[in-house]
N, C-alpha and C positions, 0 to 999 in steps of 0.2 A: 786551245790554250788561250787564255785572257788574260791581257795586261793593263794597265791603266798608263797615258800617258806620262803624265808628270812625274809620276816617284817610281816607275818601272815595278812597280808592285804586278806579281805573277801570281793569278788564279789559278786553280786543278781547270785541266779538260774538260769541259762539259759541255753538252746539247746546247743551244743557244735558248732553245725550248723548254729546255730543265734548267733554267740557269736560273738560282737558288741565290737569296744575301746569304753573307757570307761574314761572321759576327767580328773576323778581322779586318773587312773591308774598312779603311775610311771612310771619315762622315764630316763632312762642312758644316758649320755651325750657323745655328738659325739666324737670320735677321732681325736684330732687337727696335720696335717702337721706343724711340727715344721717352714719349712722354708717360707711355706704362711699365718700359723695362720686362715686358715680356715679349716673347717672338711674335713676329705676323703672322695674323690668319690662325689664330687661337680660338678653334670651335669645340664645343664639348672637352675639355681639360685636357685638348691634342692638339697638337702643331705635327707638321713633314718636315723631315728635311732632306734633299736628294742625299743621297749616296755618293761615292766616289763617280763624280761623270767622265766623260771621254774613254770607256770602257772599250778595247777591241777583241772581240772573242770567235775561234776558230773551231769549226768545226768536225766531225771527223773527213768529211769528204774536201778542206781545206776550205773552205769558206769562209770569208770574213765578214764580220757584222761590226760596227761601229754604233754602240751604245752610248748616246748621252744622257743616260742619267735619268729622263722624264718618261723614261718607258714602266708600265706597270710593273712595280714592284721592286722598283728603286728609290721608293721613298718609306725614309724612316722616321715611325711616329714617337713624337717627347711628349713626355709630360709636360704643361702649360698652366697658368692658373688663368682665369677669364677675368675679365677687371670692366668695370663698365665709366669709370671717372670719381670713383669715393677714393680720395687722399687719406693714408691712414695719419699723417700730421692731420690734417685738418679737421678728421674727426676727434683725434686725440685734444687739439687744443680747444678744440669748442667743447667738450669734455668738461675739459678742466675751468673754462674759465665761464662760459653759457651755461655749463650744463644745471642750474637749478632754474633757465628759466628756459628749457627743454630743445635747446637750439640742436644738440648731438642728434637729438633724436630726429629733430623733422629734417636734419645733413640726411642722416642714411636712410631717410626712406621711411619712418614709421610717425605719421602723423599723428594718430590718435596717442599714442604715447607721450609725444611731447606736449601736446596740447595737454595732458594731464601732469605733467612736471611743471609746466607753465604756469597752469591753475593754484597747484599746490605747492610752487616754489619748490620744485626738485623735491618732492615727498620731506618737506624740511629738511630738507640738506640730505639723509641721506640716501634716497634714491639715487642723486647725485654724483655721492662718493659710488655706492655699488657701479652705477653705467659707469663712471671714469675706468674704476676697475674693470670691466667688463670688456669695456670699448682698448684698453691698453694692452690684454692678453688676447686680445683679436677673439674674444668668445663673440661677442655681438657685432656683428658684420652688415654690408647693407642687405636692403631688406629684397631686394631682387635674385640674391645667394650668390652673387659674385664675389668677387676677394678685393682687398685694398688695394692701392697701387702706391707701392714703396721702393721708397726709392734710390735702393741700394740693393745689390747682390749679397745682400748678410743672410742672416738666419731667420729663418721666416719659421714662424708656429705652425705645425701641421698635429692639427686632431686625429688622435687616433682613435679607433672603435673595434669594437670586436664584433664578424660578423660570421657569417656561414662561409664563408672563403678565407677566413685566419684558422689559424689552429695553436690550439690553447696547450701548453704542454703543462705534462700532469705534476702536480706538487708531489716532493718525494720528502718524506718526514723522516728523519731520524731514530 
């Protein structure tokens, strides 16, 4: 039998050896970086977060084991966005206000780009207006493929795609 200290939450009987998460288990919320607003230790679009720790789980032959949490397989991985220090204000307002003499562009990463807005004065204005647009629906991102760091918990734009792992349901005509 396993229970968890805190909330007296009771698991099923199991091996200690087969002991499996458990999708009711509690989960402690990750640790947020103040200055990215996303959790720590955000590699590959993953973050861990332990599982319910102080776990004590009994045996059949009465055995007890006292699980804290950092044993394989009590950690749970979130989705994460990776952010490397591009402000989406900051690309936004240099956007809007630099952008015909190509400042957005050399903010995020793409040098020869701006040097060619620079040149041609934001392709006469409107190369300019397209990146503001561009840069404001987060289509153009920096140039390393990490994501903004915005900074608030709202709604963030997420691109979708269609790939070999979606499935496309079939249009039904009247």
């Amino acid at each position: 039998m396993c229970s968890s200290h805190p909330a007296g939450y009771q698991l099923p009987a199991v091996q200690p050896s087969a002991l499996e998460l458990f999708p009711e288990t509690p989960v402690s919320y990750p640790k947020i970086d103040n200055s990215t607003q996303e959790p720590l230790n955000c590699t590959n679009h993953t973050s861990h977060v332990v599982q319910q720790p102080n776990i004590t789980c009994k045996d059949h032959s009465g055995n007890e084991n006292n699980l804290t949490g950092k044993e394989v397989g009590f950690y749970k991985p979130i989705a994460c966005r990776n952010v490397n220090g591009y402000s989406y204000k900051v690309a936004v307002a240099l956007s809007l206000f630099l952008g015909w003499l190509g400042a957005d562009r050399f903010y995020l990463g793409y040098p020869a780009l701006g040097l060619l807005k620079f040149c041609t004065v934001g392709f006469c204005g409107i190369g300019s207006l397209i990146d503001f647009i561009l840069i404001s629906m987060q289509i153009v991102g920096p140039s390393d493929g990490s994501s903004y760091i915005i900074d608030y918990y709202g709604a963030r734009l997420t691109r979708l795609s269609i790939t070999n792992e979606t499935f496309r349901k079939t249009q039904m005509y009247p």
